[in-house]
mmCIF file as Biopython writes it, N, C-alpha, C and O atoms, coordinates in Angstrom:
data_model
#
loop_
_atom_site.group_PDB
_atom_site.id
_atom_site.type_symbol
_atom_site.label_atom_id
_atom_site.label_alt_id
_atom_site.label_comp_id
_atom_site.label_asym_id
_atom_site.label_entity_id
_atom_site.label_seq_id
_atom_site.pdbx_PDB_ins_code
_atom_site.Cartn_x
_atom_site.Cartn_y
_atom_site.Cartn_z
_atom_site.occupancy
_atom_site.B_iso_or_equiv
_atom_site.auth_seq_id
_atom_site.auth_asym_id
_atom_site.pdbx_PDB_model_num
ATOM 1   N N  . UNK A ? 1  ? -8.257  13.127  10.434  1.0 0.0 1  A 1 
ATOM 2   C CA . UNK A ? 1  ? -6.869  12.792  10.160  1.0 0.0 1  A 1 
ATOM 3   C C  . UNK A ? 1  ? -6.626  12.916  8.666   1.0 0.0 1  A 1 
ATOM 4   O O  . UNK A ? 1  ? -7.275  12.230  7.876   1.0 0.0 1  A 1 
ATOM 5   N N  . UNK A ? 2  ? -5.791  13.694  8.305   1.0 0.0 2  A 1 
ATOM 6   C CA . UNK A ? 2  ? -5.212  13.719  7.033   1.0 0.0 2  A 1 
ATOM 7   C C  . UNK A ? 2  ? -3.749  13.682  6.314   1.0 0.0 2  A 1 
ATOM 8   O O  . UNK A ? 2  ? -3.074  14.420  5.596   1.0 0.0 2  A 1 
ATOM 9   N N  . UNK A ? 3  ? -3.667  12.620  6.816   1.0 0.0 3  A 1 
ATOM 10  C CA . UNK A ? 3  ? -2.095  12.057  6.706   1.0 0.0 3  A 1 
ATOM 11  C C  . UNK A ? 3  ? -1.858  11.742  4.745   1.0 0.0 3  A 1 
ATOM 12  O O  . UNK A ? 3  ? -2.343  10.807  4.107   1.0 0.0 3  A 1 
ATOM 13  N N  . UNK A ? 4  ? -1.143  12.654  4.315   1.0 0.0 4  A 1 
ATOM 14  C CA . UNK A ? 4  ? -0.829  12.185  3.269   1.0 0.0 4  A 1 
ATOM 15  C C  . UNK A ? 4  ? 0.482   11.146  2.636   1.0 0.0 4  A 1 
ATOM 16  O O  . UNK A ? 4  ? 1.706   11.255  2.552   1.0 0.0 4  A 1 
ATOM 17  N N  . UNK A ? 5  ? -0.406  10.245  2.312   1.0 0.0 5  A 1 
ATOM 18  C CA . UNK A ? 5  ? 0.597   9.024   2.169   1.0 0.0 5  A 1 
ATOM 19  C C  . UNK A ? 5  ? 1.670   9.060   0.898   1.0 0.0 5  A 1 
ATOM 20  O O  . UNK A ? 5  ? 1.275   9.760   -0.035  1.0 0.0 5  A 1 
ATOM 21  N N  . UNK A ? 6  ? 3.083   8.362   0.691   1.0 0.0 6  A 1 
ATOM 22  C CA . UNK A ? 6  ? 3.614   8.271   -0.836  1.0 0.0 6  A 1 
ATOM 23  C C  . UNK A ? 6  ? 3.873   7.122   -0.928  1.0 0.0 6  A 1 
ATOM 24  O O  . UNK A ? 6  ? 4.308   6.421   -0.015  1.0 0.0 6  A 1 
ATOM 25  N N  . UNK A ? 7  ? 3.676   6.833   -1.871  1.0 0.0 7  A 1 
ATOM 26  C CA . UNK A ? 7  ? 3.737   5.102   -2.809  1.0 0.0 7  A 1 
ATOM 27  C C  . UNK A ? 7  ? 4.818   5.632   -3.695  1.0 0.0 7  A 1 
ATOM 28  O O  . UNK A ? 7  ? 4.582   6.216   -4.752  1.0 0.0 7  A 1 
ATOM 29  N N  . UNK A ? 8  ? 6.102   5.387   -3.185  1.0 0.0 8  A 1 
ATOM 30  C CA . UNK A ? 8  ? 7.274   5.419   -4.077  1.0 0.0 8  A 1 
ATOM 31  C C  . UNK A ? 8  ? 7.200   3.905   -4.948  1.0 0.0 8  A 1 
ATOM 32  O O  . UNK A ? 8  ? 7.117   2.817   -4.377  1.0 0.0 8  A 1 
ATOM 33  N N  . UNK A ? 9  ? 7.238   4.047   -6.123  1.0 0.0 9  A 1 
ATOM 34  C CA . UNK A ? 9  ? 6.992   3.203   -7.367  1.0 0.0 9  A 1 
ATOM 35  C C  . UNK A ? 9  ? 8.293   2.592   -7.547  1.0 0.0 9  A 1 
ATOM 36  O O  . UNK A ? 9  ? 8.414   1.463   -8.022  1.0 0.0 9  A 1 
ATOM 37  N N  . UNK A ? 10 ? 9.203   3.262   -7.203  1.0 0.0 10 A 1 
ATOM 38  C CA . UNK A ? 10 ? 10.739  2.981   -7.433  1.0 0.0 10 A 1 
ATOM 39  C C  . UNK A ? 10 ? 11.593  1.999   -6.405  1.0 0.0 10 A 1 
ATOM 40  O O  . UNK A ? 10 ? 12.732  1.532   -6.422  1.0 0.0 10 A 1 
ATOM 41  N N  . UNK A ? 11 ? 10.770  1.944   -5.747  1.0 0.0 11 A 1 
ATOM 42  C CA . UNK A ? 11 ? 11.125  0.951   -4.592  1.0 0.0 11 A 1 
ATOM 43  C C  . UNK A ? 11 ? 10.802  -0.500  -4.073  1.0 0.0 11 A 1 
ATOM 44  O O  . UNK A ? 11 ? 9.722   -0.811  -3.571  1.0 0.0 11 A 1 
ATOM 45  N N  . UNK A ? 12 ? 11.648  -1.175  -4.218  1.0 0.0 12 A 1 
ATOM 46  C CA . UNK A ? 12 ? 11.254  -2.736  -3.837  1.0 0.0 12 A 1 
ATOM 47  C C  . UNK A ? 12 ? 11.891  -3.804  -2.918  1.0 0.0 12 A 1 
ATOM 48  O O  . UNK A ? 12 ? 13.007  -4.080  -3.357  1.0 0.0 12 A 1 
ATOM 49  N N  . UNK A ? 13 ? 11.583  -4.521  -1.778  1.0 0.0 13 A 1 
ATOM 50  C CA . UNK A ? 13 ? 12.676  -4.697  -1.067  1.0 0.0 13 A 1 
ATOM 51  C C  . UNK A ? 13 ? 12.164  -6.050  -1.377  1.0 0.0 13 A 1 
ATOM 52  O O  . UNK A ? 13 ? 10.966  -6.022  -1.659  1.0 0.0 13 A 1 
ATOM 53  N N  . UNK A ? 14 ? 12.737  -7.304  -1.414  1.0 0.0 14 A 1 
ATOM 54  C CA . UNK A ? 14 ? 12.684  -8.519  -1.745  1.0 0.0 14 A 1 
ATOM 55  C C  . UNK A ? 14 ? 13.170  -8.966  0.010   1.0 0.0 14 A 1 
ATOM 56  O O  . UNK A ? 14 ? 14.213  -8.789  0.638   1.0 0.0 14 A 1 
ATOM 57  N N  . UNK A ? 15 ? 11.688  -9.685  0.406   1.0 0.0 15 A 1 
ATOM 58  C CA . UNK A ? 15 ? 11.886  -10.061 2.238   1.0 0.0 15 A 1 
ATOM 59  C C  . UNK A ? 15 ? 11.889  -11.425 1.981   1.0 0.0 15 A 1 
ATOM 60  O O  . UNK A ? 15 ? 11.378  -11.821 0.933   1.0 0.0 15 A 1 
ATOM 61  N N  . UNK A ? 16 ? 12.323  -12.118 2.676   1.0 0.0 16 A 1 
ATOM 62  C CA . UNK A ? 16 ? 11.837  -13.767 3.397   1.0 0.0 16 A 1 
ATOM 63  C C  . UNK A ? 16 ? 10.513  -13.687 4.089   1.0 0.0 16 A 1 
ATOM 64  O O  . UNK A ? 16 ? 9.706   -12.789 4.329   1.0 0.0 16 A 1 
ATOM 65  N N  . UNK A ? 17 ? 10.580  -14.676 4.264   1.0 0.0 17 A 1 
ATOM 66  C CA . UNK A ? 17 ? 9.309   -14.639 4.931   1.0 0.0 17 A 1 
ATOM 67  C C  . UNK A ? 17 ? 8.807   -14.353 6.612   1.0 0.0 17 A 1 
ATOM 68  O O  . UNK A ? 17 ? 7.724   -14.125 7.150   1.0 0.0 17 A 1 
ATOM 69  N N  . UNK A ? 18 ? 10.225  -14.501 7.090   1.0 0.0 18 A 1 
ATOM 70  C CA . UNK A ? 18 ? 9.889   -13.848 8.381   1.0 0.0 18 A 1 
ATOM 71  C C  . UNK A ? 18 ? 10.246  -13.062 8.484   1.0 0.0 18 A 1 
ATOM 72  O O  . UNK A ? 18 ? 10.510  -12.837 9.666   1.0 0.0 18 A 1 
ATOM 73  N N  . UNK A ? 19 ? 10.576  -12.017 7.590   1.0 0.0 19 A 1 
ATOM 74  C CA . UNK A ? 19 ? 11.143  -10.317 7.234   1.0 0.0 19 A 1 
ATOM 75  C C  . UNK A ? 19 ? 9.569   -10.106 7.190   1.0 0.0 19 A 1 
ATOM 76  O O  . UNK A ? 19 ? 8.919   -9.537  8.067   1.0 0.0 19 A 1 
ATOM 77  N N  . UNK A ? 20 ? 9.078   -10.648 6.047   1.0 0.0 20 A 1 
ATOM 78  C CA . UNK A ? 20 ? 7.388   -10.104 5.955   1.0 0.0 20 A 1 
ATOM 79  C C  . UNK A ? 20 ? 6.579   -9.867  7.043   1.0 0.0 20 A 1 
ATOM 80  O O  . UNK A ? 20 ? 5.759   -8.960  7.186   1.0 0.0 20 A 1 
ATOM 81  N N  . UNK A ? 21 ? 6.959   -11.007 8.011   1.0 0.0 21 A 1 
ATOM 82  C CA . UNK A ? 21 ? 6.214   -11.580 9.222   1.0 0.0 21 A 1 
ATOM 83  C C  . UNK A ? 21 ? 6.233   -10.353 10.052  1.0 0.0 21 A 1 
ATOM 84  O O  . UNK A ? 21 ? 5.237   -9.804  10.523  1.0 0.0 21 A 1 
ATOM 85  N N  . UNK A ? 22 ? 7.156   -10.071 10.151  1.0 0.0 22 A 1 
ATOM 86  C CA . UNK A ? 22 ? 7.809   -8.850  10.855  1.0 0.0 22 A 1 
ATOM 87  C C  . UNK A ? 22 ? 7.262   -7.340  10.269  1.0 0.0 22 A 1 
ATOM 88  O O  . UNK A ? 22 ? 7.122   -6.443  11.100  1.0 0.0 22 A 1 
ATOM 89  N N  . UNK A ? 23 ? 7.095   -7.192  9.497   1.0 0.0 23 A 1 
ATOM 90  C CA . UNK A ? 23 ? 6.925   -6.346  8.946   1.0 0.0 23 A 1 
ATOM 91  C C  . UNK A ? 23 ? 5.380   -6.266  9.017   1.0 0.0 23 A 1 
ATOM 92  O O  . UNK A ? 23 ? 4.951   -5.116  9.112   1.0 0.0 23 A 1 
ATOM 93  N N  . UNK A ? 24 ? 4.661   -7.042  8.996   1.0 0.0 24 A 1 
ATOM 94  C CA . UNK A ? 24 ? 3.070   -6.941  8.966   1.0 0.0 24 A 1 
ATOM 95  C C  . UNK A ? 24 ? 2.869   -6.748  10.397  1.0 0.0 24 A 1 
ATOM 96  O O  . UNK A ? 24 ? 1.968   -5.972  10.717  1.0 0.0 24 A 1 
ATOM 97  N N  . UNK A ? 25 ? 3.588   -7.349  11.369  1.0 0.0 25 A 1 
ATOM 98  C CA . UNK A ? 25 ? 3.502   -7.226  12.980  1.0 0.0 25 A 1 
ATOM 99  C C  . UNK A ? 25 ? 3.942   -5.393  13.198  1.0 0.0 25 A 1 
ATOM 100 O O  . UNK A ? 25 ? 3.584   -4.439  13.888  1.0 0.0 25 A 1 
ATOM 101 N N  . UNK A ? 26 ? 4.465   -5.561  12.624  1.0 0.0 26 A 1 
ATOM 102 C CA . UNK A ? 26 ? 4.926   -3.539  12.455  1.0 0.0 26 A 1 
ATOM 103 C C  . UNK A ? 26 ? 3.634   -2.503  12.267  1.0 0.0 26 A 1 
ATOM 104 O O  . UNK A ? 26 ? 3.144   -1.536  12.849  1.0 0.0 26 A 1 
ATOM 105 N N  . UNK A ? 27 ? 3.442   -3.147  11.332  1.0 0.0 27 A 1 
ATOM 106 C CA . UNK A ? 27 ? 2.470   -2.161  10.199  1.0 0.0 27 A 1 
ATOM 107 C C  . UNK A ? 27 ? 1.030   -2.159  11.407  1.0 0.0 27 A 1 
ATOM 108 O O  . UNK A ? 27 ? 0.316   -1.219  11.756  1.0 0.0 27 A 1 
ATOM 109 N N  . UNK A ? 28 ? 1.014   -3.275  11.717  1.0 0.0 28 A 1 
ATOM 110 C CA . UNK A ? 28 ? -0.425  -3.700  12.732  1.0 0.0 28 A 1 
ATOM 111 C C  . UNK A ? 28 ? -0.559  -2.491  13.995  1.0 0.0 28 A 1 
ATOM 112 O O  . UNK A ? 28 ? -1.535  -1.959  14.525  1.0 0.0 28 A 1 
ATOM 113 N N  . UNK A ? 29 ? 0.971   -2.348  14.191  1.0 0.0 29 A 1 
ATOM 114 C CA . UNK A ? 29 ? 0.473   -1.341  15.211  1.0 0.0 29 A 1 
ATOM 115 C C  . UNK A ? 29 ? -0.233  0.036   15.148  1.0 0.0 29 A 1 
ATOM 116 O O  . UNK A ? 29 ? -0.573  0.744   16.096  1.0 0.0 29 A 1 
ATOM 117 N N  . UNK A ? 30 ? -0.401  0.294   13.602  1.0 0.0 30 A 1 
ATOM 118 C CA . UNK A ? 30 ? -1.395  1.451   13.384  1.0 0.0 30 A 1 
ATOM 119 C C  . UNK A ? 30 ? -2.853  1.304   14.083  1.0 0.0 30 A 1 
ATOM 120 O O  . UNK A ? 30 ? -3.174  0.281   14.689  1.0 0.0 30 A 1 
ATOM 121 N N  . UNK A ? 31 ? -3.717  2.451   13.934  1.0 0.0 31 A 1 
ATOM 122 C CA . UNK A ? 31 ? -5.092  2.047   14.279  1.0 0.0 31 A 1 
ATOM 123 C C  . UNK A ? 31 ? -5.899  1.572   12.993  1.0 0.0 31 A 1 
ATOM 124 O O  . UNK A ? 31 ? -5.741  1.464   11.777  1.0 0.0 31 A 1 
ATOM 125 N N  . UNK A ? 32 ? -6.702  1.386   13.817  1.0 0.0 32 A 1 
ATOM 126 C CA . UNK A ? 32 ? -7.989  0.709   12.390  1.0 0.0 32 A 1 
ATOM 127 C C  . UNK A ? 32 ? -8.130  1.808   11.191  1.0 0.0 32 A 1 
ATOM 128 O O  . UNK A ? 32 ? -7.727  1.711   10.031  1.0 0.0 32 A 1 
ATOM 129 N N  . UNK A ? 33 ? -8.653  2.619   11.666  1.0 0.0 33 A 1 
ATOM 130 C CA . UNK A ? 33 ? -8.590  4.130   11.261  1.0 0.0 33 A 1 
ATOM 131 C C  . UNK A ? 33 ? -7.393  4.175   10.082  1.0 0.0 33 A 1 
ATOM 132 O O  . UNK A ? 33 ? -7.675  3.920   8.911   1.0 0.0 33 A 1 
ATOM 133 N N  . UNK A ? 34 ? -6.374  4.437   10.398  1.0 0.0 34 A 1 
ATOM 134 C CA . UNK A ? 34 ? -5.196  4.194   10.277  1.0 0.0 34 A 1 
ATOM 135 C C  . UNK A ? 34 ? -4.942  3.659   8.925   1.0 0.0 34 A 1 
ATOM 136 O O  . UNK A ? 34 ? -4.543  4.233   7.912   1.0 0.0 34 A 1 
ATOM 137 N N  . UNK A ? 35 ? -5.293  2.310   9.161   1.0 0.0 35 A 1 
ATOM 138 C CA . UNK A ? 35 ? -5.109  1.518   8.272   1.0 0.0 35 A 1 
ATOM 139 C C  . UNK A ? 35 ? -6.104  1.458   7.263   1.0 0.0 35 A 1 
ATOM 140 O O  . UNK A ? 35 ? -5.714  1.390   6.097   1.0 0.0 35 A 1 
ATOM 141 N N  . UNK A ? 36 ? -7.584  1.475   7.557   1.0 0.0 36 A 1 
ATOM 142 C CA . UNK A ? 36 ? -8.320  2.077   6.185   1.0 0.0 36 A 1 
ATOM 143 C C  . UNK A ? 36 ? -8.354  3.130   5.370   1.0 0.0 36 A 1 
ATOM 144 O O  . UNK A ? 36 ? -8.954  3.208   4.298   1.0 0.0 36 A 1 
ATOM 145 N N  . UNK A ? 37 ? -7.473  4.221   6.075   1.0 0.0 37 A 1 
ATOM 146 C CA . UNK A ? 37 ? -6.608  5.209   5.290   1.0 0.0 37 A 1 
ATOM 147 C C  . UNK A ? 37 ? -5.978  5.186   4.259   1.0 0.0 37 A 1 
ATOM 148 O O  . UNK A ? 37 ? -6.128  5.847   3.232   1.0 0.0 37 A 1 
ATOM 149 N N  . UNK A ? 38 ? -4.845  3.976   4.664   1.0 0.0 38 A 1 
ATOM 150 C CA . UNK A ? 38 ? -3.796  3.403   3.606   1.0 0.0 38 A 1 
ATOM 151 C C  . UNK A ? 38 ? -4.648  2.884   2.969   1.0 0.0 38 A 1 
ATOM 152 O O  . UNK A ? 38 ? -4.306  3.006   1.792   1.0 0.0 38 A 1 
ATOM 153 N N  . UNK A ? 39 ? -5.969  2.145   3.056   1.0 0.0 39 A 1 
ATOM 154 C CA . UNK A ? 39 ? -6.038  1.129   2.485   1.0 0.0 39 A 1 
ATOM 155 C C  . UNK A ? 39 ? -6.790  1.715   0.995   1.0 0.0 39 A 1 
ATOM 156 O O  . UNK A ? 39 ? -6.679  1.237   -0.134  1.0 0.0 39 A 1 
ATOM 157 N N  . UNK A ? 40 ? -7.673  3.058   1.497   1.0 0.0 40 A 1 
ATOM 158 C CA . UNK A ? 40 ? -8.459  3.794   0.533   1.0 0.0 40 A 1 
ATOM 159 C C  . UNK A ? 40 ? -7.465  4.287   -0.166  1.0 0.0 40 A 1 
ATOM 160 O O  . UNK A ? 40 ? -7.792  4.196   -1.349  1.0 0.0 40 A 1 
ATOM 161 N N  . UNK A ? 41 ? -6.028  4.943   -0.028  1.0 0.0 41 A 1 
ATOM 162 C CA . UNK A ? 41 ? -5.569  5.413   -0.325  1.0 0.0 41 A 1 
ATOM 163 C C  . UNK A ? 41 ? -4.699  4.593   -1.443  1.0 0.0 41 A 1 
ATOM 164 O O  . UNK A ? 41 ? -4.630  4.924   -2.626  1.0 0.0 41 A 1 
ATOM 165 N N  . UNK A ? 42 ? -4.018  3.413   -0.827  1.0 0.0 42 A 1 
ATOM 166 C CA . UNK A ? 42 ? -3.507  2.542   -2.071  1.0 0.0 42 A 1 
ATOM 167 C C  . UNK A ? 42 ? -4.580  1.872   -3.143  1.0 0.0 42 A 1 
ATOM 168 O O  . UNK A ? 42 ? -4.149  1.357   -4.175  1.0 0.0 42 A 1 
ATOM 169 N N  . UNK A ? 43 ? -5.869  1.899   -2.875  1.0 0.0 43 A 1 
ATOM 170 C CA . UNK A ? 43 ? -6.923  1.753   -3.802  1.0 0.0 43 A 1 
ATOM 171 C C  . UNK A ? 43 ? -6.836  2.521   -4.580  1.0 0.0 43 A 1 
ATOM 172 O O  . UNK A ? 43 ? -6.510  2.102   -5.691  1.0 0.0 43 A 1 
ATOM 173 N N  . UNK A ? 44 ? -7.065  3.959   -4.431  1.0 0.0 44 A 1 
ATOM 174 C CA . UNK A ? 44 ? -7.292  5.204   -5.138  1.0 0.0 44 A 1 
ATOM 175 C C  . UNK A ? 44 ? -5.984  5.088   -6.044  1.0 0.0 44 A 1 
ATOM 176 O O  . UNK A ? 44 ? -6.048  5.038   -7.272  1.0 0.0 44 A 1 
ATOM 177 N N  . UNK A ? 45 ? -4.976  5.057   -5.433  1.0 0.0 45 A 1 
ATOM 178 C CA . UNK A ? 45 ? -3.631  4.845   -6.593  1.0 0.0 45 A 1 
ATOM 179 C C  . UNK A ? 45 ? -3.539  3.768   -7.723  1.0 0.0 45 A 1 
ATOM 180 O O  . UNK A ? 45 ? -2.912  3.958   -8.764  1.0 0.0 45 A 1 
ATOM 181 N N  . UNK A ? 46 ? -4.484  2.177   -7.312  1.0 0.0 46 A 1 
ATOM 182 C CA . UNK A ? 46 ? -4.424  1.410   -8.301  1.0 0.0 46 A 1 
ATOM 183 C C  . UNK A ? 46 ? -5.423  1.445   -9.050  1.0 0.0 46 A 1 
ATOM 184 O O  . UNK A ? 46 ? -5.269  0.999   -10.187 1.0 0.0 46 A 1 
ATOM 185 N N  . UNK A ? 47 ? -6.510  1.883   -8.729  1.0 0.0 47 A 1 
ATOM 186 C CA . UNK A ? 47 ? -7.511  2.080   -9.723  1.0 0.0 47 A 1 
ATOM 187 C C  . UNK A ? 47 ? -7.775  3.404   -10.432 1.0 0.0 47 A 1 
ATOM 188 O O  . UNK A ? 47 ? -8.627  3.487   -11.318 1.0 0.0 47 A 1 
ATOM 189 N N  . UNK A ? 48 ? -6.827  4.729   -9.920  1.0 0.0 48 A 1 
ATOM 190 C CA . UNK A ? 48 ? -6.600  5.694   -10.708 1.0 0.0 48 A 1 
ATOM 191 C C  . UNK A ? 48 ? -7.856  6.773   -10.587 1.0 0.0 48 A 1 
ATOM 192 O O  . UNK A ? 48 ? -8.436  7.329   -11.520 1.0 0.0 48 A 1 
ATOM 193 N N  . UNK A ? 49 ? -8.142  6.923   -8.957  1.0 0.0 49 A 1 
ATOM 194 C CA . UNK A ? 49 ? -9.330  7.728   -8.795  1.0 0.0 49 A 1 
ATOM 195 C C  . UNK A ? 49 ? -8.920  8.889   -7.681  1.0 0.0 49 A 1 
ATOM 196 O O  . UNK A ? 49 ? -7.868  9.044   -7.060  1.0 0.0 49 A 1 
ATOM 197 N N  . UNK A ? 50 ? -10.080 9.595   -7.672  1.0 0.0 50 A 1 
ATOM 198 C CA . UNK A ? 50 ? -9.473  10.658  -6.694  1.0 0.0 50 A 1 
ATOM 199 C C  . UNK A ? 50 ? -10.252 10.390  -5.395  1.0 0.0 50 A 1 
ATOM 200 O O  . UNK A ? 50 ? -11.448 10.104  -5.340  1.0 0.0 50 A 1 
ATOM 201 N N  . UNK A ? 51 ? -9.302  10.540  -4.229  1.0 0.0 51 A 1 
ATOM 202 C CA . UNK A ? 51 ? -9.934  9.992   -3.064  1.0 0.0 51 A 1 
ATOM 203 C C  . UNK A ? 51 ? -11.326 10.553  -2.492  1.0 0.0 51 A 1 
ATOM 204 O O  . UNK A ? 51 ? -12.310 9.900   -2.145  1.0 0.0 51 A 1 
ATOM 205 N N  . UNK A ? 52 ? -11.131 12.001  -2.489  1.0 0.0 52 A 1 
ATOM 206 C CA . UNK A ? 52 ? -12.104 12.734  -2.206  1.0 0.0 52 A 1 
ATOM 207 C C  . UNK A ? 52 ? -13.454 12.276  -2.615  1.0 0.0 52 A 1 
ATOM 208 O O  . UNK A ? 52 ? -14.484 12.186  -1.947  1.0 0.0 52 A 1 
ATOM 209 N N  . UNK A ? 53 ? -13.198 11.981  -3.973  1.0 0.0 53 A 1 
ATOM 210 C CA . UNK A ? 53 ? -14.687 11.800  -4.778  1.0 0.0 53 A 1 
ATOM 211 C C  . UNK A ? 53 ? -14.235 10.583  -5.255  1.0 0.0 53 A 1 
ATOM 212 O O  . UNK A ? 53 ? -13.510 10.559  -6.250  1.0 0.0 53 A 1 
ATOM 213 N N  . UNK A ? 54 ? -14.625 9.375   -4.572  1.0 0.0 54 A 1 
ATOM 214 C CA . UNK A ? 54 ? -14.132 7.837   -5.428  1.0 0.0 54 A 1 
ATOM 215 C C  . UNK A ? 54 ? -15.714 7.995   -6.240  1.0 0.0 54 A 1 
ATOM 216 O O  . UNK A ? 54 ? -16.462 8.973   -6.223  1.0 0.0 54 A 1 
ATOM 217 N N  . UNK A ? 55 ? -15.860 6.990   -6.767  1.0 0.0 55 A 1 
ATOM 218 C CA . UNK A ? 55 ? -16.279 6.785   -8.229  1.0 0.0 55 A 1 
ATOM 219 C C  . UNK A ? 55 ? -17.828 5.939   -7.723  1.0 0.0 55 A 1 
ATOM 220 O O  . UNK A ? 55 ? -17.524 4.954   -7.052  1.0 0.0 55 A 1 
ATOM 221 N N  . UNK A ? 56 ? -19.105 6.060   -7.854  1.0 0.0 56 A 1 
ATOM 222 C CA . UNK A ? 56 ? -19.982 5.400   -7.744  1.0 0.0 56 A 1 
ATOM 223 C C  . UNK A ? 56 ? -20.228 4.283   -8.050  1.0 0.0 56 A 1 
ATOM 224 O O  . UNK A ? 56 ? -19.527 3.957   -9.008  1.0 0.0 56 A 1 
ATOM 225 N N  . UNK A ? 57 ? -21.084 3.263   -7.622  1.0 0.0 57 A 1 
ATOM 226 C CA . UNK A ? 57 ? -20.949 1.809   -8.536  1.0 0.0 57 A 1 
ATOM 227 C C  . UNK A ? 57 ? -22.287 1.775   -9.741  1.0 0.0 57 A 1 
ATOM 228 O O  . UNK A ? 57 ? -23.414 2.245   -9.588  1.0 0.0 57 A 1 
ATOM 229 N N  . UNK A ? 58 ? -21.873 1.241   -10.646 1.0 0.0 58 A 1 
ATOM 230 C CA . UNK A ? 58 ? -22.595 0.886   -11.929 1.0 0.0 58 A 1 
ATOM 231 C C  . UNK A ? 58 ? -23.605 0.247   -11.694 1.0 0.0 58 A 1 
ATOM 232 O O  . UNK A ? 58 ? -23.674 -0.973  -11.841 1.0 0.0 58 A 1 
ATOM 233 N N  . UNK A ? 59 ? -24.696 1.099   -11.227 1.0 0.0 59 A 1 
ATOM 234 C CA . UNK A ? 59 ? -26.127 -0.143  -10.851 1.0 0.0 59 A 1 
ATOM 235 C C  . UNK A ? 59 ? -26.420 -0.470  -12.083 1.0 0.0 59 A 1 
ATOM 236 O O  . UNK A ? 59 ? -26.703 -1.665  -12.011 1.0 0.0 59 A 1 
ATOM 237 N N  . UNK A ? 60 ? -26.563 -0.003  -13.581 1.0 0.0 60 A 1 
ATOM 238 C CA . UNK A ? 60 ? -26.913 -0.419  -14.039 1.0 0.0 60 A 1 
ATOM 239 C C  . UNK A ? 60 ? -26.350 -1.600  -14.977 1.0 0.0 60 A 1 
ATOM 240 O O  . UNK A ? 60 ? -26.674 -1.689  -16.161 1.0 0.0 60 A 1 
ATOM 241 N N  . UNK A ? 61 ? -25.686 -2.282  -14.491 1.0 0.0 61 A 1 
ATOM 242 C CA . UNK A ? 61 ? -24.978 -3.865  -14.490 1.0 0.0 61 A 1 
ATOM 243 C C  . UNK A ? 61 ? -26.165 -4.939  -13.911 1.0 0.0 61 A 1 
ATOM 244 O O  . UNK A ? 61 ? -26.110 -6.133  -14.203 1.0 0.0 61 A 1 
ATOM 245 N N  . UNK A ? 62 ? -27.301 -4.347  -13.012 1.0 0.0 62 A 1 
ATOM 246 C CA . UNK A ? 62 ? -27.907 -5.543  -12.230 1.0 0.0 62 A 1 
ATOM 247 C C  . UNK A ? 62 ? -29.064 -4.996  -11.990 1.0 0.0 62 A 1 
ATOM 248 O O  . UNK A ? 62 ? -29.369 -3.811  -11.860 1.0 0.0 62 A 1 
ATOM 249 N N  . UNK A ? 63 ? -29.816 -6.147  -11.930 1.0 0.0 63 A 1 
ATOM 250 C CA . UNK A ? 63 ? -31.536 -5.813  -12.237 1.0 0.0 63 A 1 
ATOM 251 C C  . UNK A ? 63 ? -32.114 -6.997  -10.965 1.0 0.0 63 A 1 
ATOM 252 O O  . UNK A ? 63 ? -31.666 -8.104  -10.670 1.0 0.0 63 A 1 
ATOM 253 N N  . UNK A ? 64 ? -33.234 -6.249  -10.424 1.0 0.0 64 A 1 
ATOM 254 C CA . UNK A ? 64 ? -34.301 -7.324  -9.376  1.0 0.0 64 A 1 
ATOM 255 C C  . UNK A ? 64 ? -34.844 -7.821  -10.372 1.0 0.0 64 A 1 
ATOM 256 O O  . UNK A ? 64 ? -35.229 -7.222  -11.376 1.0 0.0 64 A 1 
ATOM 257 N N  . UNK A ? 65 ? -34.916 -9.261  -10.077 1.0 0.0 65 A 1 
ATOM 258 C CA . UNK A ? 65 ? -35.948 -9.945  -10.018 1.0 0.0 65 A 1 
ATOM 259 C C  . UNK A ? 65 ? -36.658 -10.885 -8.933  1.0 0.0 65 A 1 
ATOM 260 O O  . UNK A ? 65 ? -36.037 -11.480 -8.052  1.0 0.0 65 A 1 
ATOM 261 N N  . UNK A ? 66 ? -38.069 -10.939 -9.119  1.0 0.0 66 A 1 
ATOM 262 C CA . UNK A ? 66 ? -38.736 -11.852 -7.983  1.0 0.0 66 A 1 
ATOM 263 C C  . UNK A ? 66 ? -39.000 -12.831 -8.456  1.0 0.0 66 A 1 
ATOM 264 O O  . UNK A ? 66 ? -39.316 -12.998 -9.633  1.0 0.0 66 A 1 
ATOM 265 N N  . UNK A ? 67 ? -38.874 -14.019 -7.227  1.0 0.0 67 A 1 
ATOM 266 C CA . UNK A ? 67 ? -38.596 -15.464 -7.998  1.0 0.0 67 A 1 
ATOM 267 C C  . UNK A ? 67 ? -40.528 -15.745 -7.464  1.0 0.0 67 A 1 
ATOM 268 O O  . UNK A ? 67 ? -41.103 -16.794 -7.756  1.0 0.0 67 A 1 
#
């Protein structure tokens, strides 16, 4: 599946809270799939990476030791 998503920046709708309610009951009906799509995908937009190739983690931040 390669659904390309847009994060219009320009857009903001100010909900109540059972507008939200509603709205997450919406969104739910995607699949799992689906939704870790968006989810990699709005990652990749806030942390400023490319999806294809996200970014490795910094092992060298952390070291074994045996107690």
């Amino acid at each position: 599946m390669s659904t390309l998503y847009k994060l219009d920046r320009t857009a903001f709708k100010a909900m109540t809270a059972e507008e939200a309610d509603q709205y997450q009951r919406d969104y739910s009906k995607e699949t799992l799939e689906e939704r870790l799509e968006i989810a990699l995908y709005l990652t990749s937009i806030a942390y400023n990476f490319d999806m294809k190739n996200p970014p490795g983690m910094d092992k060298t931040l952390f070291s074994v030791r045996s107690l």
